[in-house]
N, C-alpha and C positions, 0 to 999 in steps of 0.2 A: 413405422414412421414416427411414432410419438417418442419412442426411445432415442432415434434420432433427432428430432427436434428440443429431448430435452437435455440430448447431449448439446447442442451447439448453444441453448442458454447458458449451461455451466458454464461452458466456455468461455461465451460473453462476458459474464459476469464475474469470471478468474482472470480474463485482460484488462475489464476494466477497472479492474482493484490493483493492478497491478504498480506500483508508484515511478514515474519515470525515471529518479534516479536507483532503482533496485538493483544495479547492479553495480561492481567494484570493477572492474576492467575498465573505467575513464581512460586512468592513470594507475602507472604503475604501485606495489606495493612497497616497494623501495625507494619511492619520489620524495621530497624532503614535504611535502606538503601530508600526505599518509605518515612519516614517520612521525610529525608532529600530532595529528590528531591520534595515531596510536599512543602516542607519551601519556596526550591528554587522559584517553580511555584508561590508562594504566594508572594515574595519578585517583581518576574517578572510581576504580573499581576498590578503592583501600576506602572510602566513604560507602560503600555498601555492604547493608547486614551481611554476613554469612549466612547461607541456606534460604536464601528469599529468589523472589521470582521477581524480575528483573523487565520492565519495559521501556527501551529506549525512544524518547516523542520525537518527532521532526521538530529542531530550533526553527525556531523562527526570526525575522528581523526584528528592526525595535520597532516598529506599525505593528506588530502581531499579524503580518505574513509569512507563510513559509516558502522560501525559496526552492530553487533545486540545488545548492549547495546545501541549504539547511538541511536538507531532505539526505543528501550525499555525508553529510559530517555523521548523521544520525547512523547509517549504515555502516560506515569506516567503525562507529562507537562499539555500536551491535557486534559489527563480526570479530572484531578485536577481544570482546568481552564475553565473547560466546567458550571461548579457547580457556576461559577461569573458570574453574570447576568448584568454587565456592559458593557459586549460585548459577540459577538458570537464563538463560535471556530467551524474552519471549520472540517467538520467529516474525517477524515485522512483514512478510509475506501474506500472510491471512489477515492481519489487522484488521486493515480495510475494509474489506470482505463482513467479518464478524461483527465492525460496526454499520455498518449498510445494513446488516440484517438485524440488528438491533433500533433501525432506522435512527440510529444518531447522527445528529449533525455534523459531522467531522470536517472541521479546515486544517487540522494541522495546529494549531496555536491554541494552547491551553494556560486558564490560571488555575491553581489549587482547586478551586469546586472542581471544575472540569477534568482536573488530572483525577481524581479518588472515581469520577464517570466510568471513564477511558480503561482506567486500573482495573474496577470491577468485571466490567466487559471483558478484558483480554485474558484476566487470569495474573495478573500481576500485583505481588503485596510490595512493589517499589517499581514509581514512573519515576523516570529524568527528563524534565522539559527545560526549556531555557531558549538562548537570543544568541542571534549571532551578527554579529555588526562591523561592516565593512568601514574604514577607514584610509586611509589617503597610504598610508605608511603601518598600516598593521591590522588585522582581523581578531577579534575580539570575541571569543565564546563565553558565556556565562551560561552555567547551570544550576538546576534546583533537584534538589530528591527531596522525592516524598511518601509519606508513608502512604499506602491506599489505606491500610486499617485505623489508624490514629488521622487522616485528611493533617498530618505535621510535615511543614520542611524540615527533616532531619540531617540535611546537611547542604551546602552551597561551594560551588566552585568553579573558577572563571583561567580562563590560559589566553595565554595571546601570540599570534602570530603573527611576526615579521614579515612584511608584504613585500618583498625581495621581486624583481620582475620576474623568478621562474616561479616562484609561490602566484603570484596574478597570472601567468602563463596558464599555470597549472587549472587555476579555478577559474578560467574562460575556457577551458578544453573538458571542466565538467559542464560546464552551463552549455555546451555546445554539443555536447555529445548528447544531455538528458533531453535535449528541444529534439535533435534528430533522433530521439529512441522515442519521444513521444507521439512523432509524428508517423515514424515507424508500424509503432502499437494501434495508431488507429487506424492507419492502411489496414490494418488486419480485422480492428474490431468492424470496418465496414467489408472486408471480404465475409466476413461471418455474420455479418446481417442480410447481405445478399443472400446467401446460403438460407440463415430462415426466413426468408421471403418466400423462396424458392418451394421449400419444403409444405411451407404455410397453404402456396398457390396450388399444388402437388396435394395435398390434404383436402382443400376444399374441393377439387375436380373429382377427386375421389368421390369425395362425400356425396355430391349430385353425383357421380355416374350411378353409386349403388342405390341412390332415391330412386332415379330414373329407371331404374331395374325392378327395385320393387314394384312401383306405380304398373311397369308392365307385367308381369307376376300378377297381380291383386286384377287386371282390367282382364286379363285371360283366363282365372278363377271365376270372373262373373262369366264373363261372354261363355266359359264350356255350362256352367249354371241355366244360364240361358238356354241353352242349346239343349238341355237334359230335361 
């Protein structure tokens, strides 16, 4: 039972790490709105060292929030960059997870101190953090690399896209799909806390049954004592 119970915390604790936009299937990989973030990843990856280890941050707005796009661009960056065998990109799946148990504070939205943090923690000797800022007529990425061993911006770079009604199409069809994948995930994270409810209630009866057993054990060791 404890083996089961401490499968269904892992669990827990792999759903809830898990970031609503982790996945690519929004939208297509051939939609103009991916092609351009792949351009961008492309134009980004000629600004990073050869042979470094590679972490891309969730962008965030100009408030130092991060959205679910922010969160989506990051990932479009990741898996684009992952395919460049110049360097490694760190898997943005356990992140979370590895900062939770480093009990770091994580929002999402880092400056320089914070990036060389995040860096060490994940295994990363170069973050990319930056903003991404929505506009009437265009969408606006700016980012920063930095070194985690040197805490230097080692280079900057910013792209911009054309906010076309199918590029705004496109990014309400990720904000809408990441809300219903979040709400999704925690359907689940409360089926699996039912579960160790369950198991927890299931443990404790146990536990009194086998007191209650011993107690009569030990009252029927005296009573034959008695009797002898």
């Amino acid at each position: 039972m404890k083996i089961k119970l401490l499968f269904y915390l892992i669990i827990l604790g792999f759903w809830s790490c898990i970031p609503p936009t982790s996945s690519t299937n929004m939208v297509k990989d051939n939609d103009i709105l991916s092609k351009t973030i792949y351009s961008y990843a492309d134009s980004l990856s000629q600004l990073l060292p050869i042979g470094s280890t590679v972490f891309i941050n969730d962008h965030s707005d100009f408030n130092g929030v991060t959205s679910y796009f922010g969160k989506y661009v990051a990932v479009k960056i990741s898996n684009r960059l992952t395919k460049n065998k110049n360097f490694i990109v760190v898997d943005r799946n356990s992140i979370e997870l590895i900062l939770k148990e480093q009990k770091f504070q994580y929002s999402g939205a880092v400056d320089e101190k914070t990036a060389v943090e995040v860096g060490k923690m994940v295994g990363a000797s170069v973050i990319v953090f930056g903003t991404i800022t929505e506009f009437t007529n265009k969408v606006s990425i700016d980012s920063k690399i930095l070194s985690v061993k040197t805490a230097k911006v080692i280079g900057t770079t910013d792209y911009s896209i054309n906010k076309t009604n199918d590029v705004a199409d496109l990014i309400a069809t990720v904000i809408s799909s990441s809300e219903q994948q979040k709400k999704e995930l925690e359907e689940e994270r409360q089926k699996i806390l039912q579960q160790i409810d369950l198991e927890r209630e299931n443990k404790l009866a146990g536990l009194e049954l086998e007191e209650r057993q011993l107690k009569q054990i030990e009252e029927a060791k005296r009573m034959e004592k008695k009797r002898a």
